[in-house]
C-alpha positions in Angstrom: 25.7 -6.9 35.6 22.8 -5.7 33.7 22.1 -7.6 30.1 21.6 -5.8 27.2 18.3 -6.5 25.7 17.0 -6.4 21.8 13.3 -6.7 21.5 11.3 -6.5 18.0 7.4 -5.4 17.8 7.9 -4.0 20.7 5.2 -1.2 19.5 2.2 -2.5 21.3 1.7 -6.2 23.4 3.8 -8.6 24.6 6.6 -6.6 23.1 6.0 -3.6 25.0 5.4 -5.4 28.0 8.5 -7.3 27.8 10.3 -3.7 27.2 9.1 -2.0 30.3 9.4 -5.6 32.7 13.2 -5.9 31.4 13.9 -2.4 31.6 12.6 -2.1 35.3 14.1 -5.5 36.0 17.8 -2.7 35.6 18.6 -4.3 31.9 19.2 -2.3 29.0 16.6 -2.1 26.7 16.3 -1.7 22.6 12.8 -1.9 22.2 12.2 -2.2 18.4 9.7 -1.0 15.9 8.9 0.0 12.1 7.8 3.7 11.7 9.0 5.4 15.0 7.6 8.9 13.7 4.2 7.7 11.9 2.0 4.7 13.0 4.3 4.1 16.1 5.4 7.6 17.5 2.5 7.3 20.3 4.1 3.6 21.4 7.7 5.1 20.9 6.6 8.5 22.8 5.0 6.5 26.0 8.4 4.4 26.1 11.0 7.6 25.9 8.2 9.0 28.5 8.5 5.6 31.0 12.1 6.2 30.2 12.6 9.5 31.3 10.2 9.3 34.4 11.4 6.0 36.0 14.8 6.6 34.7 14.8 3.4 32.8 18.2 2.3 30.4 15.3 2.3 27.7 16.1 3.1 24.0 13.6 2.9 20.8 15.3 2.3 17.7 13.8 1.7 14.1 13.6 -1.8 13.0 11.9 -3.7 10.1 12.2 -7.0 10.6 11.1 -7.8 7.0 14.3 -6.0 5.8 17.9 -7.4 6.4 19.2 -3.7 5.7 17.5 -2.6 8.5 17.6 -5.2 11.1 21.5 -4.9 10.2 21.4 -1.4 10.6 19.7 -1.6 14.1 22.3 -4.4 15.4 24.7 -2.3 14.5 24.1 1.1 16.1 23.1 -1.3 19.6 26.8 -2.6 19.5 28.6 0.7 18.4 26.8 1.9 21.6 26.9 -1.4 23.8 29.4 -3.3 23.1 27.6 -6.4 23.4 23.8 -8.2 22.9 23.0 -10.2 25.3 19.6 -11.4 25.2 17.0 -11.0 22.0 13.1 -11.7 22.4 12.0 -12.1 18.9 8.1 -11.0 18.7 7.8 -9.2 16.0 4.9 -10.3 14.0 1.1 -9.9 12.5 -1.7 -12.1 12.5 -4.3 -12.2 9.3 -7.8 -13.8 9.8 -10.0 -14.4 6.9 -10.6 -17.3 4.5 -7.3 -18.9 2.8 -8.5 -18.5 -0.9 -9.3 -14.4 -0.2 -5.9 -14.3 0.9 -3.5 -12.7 -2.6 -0.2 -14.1 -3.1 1.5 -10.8 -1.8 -0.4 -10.9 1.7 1.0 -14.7 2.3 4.1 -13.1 1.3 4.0 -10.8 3.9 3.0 -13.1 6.3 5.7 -15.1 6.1 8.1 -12.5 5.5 7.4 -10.9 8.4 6.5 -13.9 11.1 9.1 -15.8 9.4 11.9 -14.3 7.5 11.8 -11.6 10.0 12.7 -14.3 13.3 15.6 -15.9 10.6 16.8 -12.0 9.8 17.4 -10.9 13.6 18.7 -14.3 14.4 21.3 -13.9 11.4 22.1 -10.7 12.3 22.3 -11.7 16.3 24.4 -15.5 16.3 28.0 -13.9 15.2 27.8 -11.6 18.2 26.8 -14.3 20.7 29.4 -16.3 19.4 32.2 -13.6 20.0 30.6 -13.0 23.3 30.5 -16.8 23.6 27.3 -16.7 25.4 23.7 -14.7 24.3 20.0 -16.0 24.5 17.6 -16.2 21.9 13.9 -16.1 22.9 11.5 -16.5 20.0 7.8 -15.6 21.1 5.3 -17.9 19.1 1.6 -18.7 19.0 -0.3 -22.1 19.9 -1.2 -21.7 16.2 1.9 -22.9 15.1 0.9 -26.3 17.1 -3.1 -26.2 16.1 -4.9 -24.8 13.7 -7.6 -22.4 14.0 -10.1 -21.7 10.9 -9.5 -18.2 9.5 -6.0 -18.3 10.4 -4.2 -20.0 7.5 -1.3 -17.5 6.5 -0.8 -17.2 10.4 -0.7 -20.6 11.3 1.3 -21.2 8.3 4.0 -18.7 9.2 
């Protein structure tokens, strides 16, 4: 039987990557992203495209992980039309290079709202429906920089 897939940042990189392996692989695929119409309509028109021509079970939907509201909203519409989440890759995130002391108070907010806050909001929003499915996997797709740290990369390793 086929899992049903949720993947954030899928937009560009290991997301999208992930989206089009899994989807092949005969899963059903969310890919996630923020601004499916503006900054991310090419990466949301090339997976609807793949989609349609390899006749994928692929679906973008709108997701910010640095909103609860709409990480919520995007759970939701998957199970009205699943049924059930099986597995959720967690990538989702931005990386910041630069000097610590350039950074404001708001971009280290950012940071860790996003690379942070945003793995905590999809896991939140995730757990109760593993639970009643008694069974799900949760992959959260890190950096080496949370292990080392690389100059220039203080918000990131930090988050």
């Amino acid at each position: 039987m086929p899992s049903v897939v949720l993947i954030t940042g899928a937009s560009s990189g290991i997301g999208m990557l992930t989206a089009e392996t899994a989807a092949r692989a005969g899963h059903h695929v969310y890919a996630t992203m923020r601004d499916l119409t503006t900054r991310n309509d090419r990466s949301r028109q090339a997976l609807e495209r793949l989609a349609l021509q390899q006749k994928l079970s692929l679906r973008t939907l709108e997701m910010d992980v640095s909103s609860a509201d709409s990480v919520n909203q995007a759970v939701n519409i998957l199970m009205r039309e699943q049924k059930r989440i099986d597995v959720v890759v967690n990538n989702a995130g931005f990386m910041s290079i630069g000097l610590a002391e350039g950074f404001t108070e708001e971009q280290m907010f950012d940071a860790m709202n996003v690379n942070f806050m945003g793995a905590f909001r999809i896991s939140r929003a995730v757990l109760p429906h593993f639970r009643a499915n008694r069974g799900g996997l949760l992959i959260h797709v890190t950096s080496i920089v949370g292990r080392l740290l690389f100059p220039g990369c203080g918000p990131y390793c930090a988050s």
